[in-house]
Structures are given as C-alpha cells and as structure tokens.
N, C-alpha and C positions, 0 to 999 in steps of 0.2 A: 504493500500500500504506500508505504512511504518513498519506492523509487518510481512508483507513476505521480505520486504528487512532487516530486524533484523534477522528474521529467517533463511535467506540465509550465515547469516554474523556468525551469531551461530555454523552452521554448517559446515562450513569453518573454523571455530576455534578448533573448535572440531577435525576434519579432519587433522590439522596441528599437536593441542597439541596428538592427535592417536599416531601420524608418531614419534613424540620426544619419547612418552614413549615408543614406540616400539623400535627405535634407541638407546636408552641409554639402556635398558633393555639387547639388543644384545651386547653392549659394554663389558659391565658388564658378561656376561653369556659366551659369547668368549674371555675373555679378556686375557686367556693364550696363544689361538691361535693367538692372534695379536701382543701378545710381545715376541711371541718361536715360531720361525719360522723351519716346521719341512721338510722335502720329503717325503710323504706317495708314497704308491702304487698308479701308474697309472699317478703323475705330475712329473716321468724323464724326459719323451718323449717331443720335445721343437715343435712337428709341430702334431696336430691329426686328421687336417681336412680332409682326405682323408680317413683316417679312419671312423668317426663319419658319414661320408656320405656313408660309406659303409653299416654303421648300421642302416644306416634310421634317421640320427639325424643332415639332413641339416641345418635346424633353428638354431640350434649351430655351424655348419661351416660358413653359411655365417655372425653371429654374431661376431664369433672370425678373420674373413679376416677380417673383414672391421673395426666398431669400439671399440671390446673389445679388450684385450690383447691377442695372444696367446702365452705358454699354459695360463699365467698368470705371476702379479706382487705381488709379498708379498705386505702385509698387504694392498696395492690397492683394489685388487681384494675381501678381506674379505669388505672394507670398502663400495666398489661398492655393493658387495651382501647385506649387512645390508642396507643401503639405497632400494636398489629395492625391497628387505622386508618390508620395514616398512612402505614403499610407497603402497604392496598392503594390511597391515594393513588397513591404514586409509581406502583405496579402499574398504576394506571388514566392516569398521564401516560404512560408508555410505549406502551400499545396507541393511545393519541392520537397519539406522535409531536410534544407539541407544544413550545416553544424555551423556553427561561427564563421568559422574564414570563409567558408563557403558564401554563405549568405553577405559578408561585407563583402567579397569579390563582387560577388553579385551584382550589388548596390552599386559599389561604383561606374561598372560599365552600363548599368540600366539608366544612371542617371546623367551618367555623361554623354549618352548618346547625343547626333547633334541636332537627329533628327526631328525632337519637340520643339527644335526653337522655328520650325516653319509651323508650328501650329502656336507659339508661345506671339508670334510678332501681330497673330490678329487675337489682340488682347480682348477683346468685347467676346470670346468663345474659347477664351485657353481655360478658363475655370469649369468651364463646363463637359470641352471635352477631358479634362484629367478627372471630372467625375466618371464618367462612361466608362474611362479605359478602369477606376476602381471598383465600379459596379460588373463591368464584364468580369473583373480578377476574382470579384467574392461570386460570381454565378459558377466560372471552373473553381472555384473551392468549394461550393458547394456538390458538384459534381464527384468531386474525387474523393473529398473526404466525407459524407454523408452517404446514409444510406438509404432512408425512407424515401418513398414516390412526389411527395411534398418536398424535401430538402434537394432533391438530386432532380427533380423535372418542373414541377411547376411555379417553386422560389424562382431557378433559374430564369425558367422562362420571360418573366417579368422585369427582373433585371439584365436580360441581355434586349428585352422588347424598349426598354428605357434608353439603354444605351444607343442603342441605334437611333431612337426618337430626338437622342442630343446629336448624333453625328452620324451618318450612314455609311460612311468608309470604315466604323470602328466595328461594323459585321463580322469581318474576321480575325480580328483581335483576339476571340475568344478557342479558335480554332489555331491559332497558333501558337496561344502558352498551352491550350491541351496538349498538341503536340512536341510543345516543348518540356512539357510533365514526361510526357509516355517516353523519349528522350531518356530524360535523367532517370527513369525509372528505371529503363535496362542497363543503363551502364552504372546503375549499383547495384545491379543483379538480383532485384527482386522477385519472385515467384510469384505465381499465379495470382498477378495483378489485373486479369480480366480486362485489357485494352480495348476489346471491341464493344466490351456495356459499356464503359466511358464515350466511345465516338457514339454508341450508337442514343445514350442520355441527350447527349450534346445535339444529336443531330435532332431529337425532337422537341428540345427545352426552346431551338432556334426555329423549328415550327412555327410552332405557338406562338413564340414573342413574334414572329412577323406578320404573322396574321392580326395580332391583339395592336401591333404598331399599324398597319392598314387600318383596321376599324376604327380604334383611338383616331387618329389623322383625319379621316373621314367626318368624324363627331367632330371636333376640333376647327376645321375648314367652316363646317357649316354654321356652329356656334357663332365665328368672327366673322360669317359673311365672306369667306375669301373663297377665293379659288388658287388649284395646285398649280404651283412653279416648278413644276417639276425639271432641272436642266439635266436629268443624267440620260435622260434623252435624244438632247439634243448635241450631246457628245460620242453618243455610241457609233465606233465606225463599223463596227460589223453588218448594219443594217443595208449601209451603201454600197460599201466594196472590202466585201471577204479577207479576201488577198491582201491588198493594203493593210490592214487589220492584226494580220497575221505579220507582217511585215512590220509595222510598230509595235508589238507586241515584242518582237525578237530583239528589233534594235535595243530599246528598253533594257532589256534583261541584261545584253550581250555590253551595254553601256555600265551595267552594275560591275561586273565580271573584271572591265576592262580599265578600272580605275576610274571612268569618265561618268560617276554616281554625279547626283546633286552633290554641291557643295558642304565637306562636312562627314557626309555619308561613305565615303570610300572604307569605312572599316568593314563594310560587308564582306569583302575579299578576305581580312581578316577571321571576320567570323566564319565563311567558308571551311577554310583550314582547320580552327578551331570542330567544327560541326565532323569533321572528314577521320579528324588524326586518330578518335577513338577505333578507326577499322585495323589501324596499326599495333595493336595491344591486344590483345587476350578480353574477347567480349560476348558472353553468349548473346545468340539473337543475334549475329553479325545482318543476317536477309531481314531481320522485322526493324531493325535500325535502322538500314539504310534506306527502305522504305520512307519512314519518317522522317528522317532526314530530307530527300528527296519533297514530300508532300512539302515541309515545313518554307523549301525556297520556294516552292510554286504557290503556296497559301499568302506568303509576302508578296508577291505581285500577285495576286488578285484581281484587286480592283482595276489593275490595267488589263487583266485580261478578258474583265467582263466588258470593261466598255472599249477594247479594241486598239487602244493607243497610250503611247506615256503619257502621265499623267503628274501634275503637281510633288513635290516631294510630302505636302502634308498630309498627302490620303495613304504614305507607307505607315499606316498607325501602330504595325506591327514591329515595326522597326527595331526599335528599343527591347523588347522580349524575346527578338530572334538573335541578335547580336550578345544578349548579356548571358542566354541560355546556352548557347554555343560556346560561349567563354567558357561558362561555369564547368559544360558540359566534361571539356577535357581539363580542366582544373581537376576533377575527382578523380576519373582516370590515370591520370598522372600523378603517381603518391608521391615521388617527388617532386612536389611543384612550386617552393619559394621562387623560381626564378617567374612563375606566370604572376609574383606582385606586379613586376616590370610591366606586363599587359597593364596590368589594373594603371599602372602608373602614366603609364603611354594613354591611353585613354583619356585618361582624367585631363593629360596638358592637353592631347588632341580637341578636345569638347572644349576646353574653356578657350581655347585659341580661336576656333574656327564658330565659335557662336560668338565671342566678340567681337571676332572681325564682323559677324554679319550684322549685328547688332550696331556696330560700330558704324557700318554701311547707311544702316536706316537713319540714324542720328544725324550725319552728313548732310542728307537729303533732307529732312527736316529740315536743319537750320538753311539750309542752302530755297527750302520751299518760303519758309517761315519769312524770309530775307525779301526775298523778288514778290509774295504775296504785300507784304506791306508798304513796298514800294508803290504797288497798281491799287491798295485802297487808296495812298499818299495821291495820286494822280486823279483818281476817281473824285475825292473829296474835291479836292484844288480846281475839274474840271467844274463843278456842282455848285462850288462855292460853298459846302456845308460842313461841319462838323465831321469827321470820323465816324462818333456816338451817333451818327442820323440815319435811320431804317432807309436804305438804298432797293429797290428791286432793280436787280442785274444779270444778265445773260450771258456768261463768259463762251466766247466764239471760237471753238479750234483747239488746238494746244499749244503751248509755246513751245518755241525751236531752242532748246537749250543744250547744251552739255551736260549727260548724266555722270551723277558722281561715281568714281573707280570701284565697280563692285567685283566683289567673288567670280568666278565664271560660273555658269550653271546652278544659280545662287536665287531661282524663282523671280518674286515679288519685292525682294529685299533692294533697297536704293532707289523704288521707282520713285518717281515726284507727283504728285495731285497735279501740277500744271500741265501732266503729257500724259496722262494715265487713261486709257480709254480710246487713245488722239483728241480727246479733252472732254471732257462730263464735266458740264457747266453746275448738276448738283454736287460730287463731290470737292469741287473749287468752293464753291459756297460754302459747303458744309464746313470744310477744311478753316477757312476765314473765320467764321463762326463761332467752331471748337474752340479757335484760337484766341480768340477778343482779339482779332488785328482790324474787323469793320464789323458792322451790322448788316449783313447781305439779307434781304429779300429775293428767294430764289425764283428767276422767268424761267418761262418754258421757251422753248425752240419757236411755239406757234406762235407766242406773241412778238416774235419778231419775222414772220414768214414774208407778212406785207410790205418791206422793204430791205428785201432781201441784197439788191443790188445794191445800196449802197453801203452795204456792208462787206460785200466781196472787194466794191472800190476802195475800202478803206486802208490805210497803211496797220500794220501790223504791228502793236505794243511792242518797244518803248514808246515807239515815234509818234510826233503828232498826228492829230487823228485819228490815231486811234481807239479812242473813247467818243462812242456819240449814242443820240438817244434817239430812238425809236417810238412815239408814244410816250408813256411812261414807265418803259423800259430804258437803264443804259446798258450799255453793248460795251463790251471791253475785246476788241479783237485782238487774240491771242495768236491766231494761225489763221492758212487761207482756205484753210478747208474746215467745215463743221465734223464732230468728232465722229465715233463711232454708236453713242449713246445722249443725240439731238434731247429728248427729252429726260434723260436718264434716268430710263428702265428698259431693260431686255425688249420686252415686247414690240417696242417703237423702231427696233433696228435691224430684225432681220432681213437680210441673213448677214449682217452682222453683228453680232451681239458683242453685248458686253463683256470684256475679259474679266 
C-alpha cells in the first residue's frame, strides 16, 4: 500500500516538475515576444467572434465571450498560453508514463519547438488554441489510461468535438500523440498493451465529437443569424486537378526532408533520425514500430494532404509532439544517453534563436508600419485642417510600394506590413490606425467611392501631393495604383481573388 501511495506521489512530482520545465523553457524561447510587444496581421480587429463562428470555430467564440480576453491582452495572453502549454506537457508525460529525465527531456524539446510561434504571433487565438491542443492531451489520456465506456469514449469525445470547435487543423493532434504513446510503448517493451482498442477508442470518440461539432455549428450559425464561411473549400486542390494535388503534396513533404521546412522547423530531419535509430538496437515489435513510425510522419502532414497542397506552417499542430516524442523516443532506448542533454540543449538555443529572430521580424515591421501610418494621419489631418482626435471616414486605395523589412526565408506571415497586406485592405489599414491611437479612422467601403473612380486612378500616389482627396464625404488616401485584393474587405467581394 504504501509503495503505490509513493508511486502516486512520484508521479505527481514528476507531472508538476514536467509543467516548470516546460514553462520556463517557453519563457526563455518567447522571451522577445513578451518584452516587444508587436501588431501582427489578423490582432487589429478588437471583436472576431462572429466571424470565427462563421468559420466553424465556435469553441473559440464562446471561449473568448465568456472567460478569455477578446481579441487579447499583451503579455497576458502569451503568459495564459505558456501555462495551458505546459499544462498539456505534463498531461502528455503522464499518458507516456515516463521517469524524471525523461519527462524534463521531454519538456524541453516540446517547448522549444519553433513551431507554436506561427500560431503564438496571431495573438487574438494562441490562448485558445493551446487550450484545444490541452483538451485533445487529456481526451488521449483519457483513452489510455481509463477504462470504462464513459472515461475512454464519450468524455473523449466531447473534448476532442471542443477542440476542433476552437481550431480545425488540431483534428489530428490527437492521432499523433496516440501514436506517439503506442511508440514509446514498444520501445519499453511493454506486453499486451492492446494497441488496436486504443486506435480503434480513438477512432470512434473522433466520430462522435465530429458529428456533435457539425450539429453544435449548425445551432450556433442559426442562433447569430450567420451563415458558414467555410474557406477549406475553397483551398482544396484535389477537387480541380488531381495530379497537381499530388504534386504539392510531394513537394511539401520532400521540402521537410530537405532542410527547406518553414523557418525554425528544420529539426524535423532531426526528429526523423531520432524516430528511425530505435530499428538499430535490440526492439521487439521491430514491423509494428515501424508501422507507426511511418503513420506518425504521414499523420503530421495531414492536413496538406486533405486539402491537396502546402499549407501555412500553423496548421503543422502536431509538430511539437512528433519532434519531442521522437527525441524522447531514443532517449530510453539508448541507456547510455547523457550525451542526448546536448539534443535537449541544441534545441533549447535553436527555438529561442529562430522564434526571436521571427519575432524580432514582426517588431520591425510594426514600428516601421507604426512610422509611415502616422505620417499619412499627419497628412490627412493637415489636408482636413482638423484635429488628429477628429472621427475621419476614409478609404485607403491600393497598397503602398514599400520595402519589406529583412525577414527569415520561408518564414509565413511574419514581417508582413498592414500597408501591402492583401495588395491593400482599406479595413485592416483602418483597423491597424485605430488599434493604435495614431487617428480616428471611420472605415468606407470601396462602393462609396465607385462614383469617381477616375479621379482616383489620376491621382498621384502617397507621399506626393495629391494624393489625398475626397470623394463625397469620403477621403481617399491613395496608397497604390491599383485597388487591392479585398475592395470591401471581406472574402466574399473578391472572388476569385480572395483574401490571403
């Protein structure tokens, strides 16, 4: 009695000292983003819940009404997400089972991956998805460790139908720490672990949550009066052309492989190796390992291969669990393994290096937007003759032709600018201005300046004179000679070009 109440207490220790190295690890690794506070693309906007419910992404509106922030609070919200991270760390050392060093190995490469900081830079959703990814960790915990029909199928359910409600790429999130359980399972050699009830739990708990997220969604729409904005539609290339399809599909992959990852992300090839070396050692189950092995890199692209083409580095949500379980993996296997701190240590500078540069990136481009934005209120006012503080409605025309600041190669969304973003979205310019107190923009539509359209192509192109005039009681601030990709700015107005 007394060495299962020790081993409870072990475990518990474990579980806690997990959560610390993971939380300090992320201090450390975001620690530019916490003390330079930047506006990236997508956190002008101060209200999105009507939106995100348009996209299928209740689980985050009803989140952000009730008890998170909306859109968010500086450095709050980073410190909120590093907590519900490290919280499904430990969640994810527990259904491993694995011993101290194990578990701080862990930690550290889960948390230094680089990959969260493409979901961390659209701060109005990083709290929300580090919920998801803790809610899917405790649905496979419940799977593996539980036993009744309740704990192992219809808890699950609800919490992986949640998680997807906050983010729809984080579907297989839950399918790649199973696999990365079933993994570390065999290479400590555990007996008759029943592998196939665990997928086959998994595969119906994710039923049910997707049906109950369809139906939910449905109530939800109808409740707000909205209708679905569904865009994973309007990306899928398999619908048009096959072949092509298959053909970004491959590039994708063959770009992981070949060092040419998103920015940050090249330790995949690492974890590769990591995932392979256990075939080199003495391992029963060599054929049902590498099985899973195998499923575990094709479950990690996924979502490019449902909809047909690379895709964003944010939608790799599995990222972080495939890299730190492949560490761990030959970490155990190898009894002598002091020298794999070095990994853990490599990691740790690689992640705070290459999320500050990107970080560092955004920061750039902020002050550098923050800069030339206040100059064109400066101009605006002067041309008005009004106040700064005076409610303006204004129509920003085009994008400005600027030089972007020196970013990462292959580095997403990081250093774009609000003045070119889109080829110019007159409401994210506004919004941007707004956020900022640099004016009081009243945002126009595209329509209310259609009626004199010509004298707005004749106009010269900000800085230069002229290029402020008013239309009605619209002013026009011509940024570019072309209007952007998103005239009224919203998807619907621009096809077929839509909004990036």
């Amino acid at each position: 009695m007394q060495y299962t109440e020790t081993s409870q207490n072990d475990k518990y220790q474990i579980a806690m000292l997990t959560f610390l190295a993971a939380f300090i690890t992320y201090i450390f690794v975001y620690g530019f983003e916490l003390t330079h506070f930047s506006l990236s693309i997508d956190e002008e906007f101060n209200n999105n819940i009507s939106h995100t419910i348009a996209i299928g992404r209740w689980g985050h509106a009803l989140l952000k009404a009730s008890i998170y922030p909306e859109p968010f609070i500086p450095f709050y919200t980073e410190m909120l997400t590093f907590i519900l991270l490290s919280a499904s760390c430990a969640v994810i050392v527990k259904i491993f089972s694995l011993n101290l060093n194990q578990a701080i190995f862990f930690a550290v490469l889960y948390a230094s991956s680089a990959q969260f900081a493409y979901q961390l830079q659209f701060l109005n959703q990083s709290d929300t998805i580090a919920t998801a990814i803790l809610l899917s960790s405790m649905a496979v915990y419940l799977i593996v460790r539980k036993n009744s029909f309740l704990y192992t199928v219809i808890l699950p359910a609800f919490l992986l139908c949640y998680s997807v409600a906050i983010y729809q790429s984080i579907i297989f999130f839950s399918y790649s720490l199973l696999l990365a359980y079933l993994l570390v399972d065999i290479v400590k050699g555990a007996e008759n672990s029943g592998h196939l009830k665990l997928i086959f739990r998994l595969l119906i708990s994710s039923a049910i949550g997707m049906v109950l997220y369809f139906l939910l969604g449905k109530l939800f729409l109808s409740y707000y009066h909205l209708h679905s904005e569904s865009y994973l539609t309007d990306i899928v290339t398999w619908f048009n052309n096959p072949r092509l399809a298959l053909k970004k599909i491959s590039r994708c992959i063959e770009h992981y492989f070949t060092l040419k990852a998103p920015y940050g992300m090249n330790t995949f090839v690492l974890a590769v190796i990591f995932l392979i070396l256990p075939l080199f050692y003495p391992l029963k189950r060599k054929t049902r390992y590498s099985l899973y092995a195998l499923l575990s890199i094709i479950t990690l692209f996924s979502m490019n291969i449902v909809v047909g083409k690379n895709l964003p580095a944010r939608t790799m949500t599995s990222f972080a669990i495939f890299f730190a379980a492949s560490g761990v993996i030959s970490f155990i296997v190898i009894k002598k393994n002091k020298c794999f701190w070095a990994v853990a240590a490599f990691s740790f500078l690689y992640g705070m290096a290459t999320v500050s540069n990107l970080f560092y990136t955004d920061y750039l481009a902020y002050k550098k937007d923050y800069r030339l934005a206040s100059a064109i209120a400066s101009d605006i006012a002067k041309k008005l003759n009004v106040s700064q503080e005076t409610p303006i409605k204004v129509y920003f025309f085009g994008a400005l032709d600027i030089k972007r600041v020196a970013r990462p190669r292959n580095s997403d969304i990081f250093g774009y600018s609000f003045l070119i973003y889109d080829h110019g979205n007159s409401d994210r310019i506004s919004a941007f201005m707004n956020k900022t107190e640099i004016a009081n923009i009243v945002p126009a539509s595209y329509d209310d300046i259609r009626s004199n359209l010509k004298a707005v192509y004749a106009a010269p192109v900000w800085p230069q004179k002229g290029s402020i005039l008013q239309i009605n009681d619209v002013v026009v601030v011509k940024l570019g000679q072309y209007v952007g990709h998103c005239p009224n700015g919203v998807k619907e107005n621009t096809k077929p070009k839509q909004c990036l």
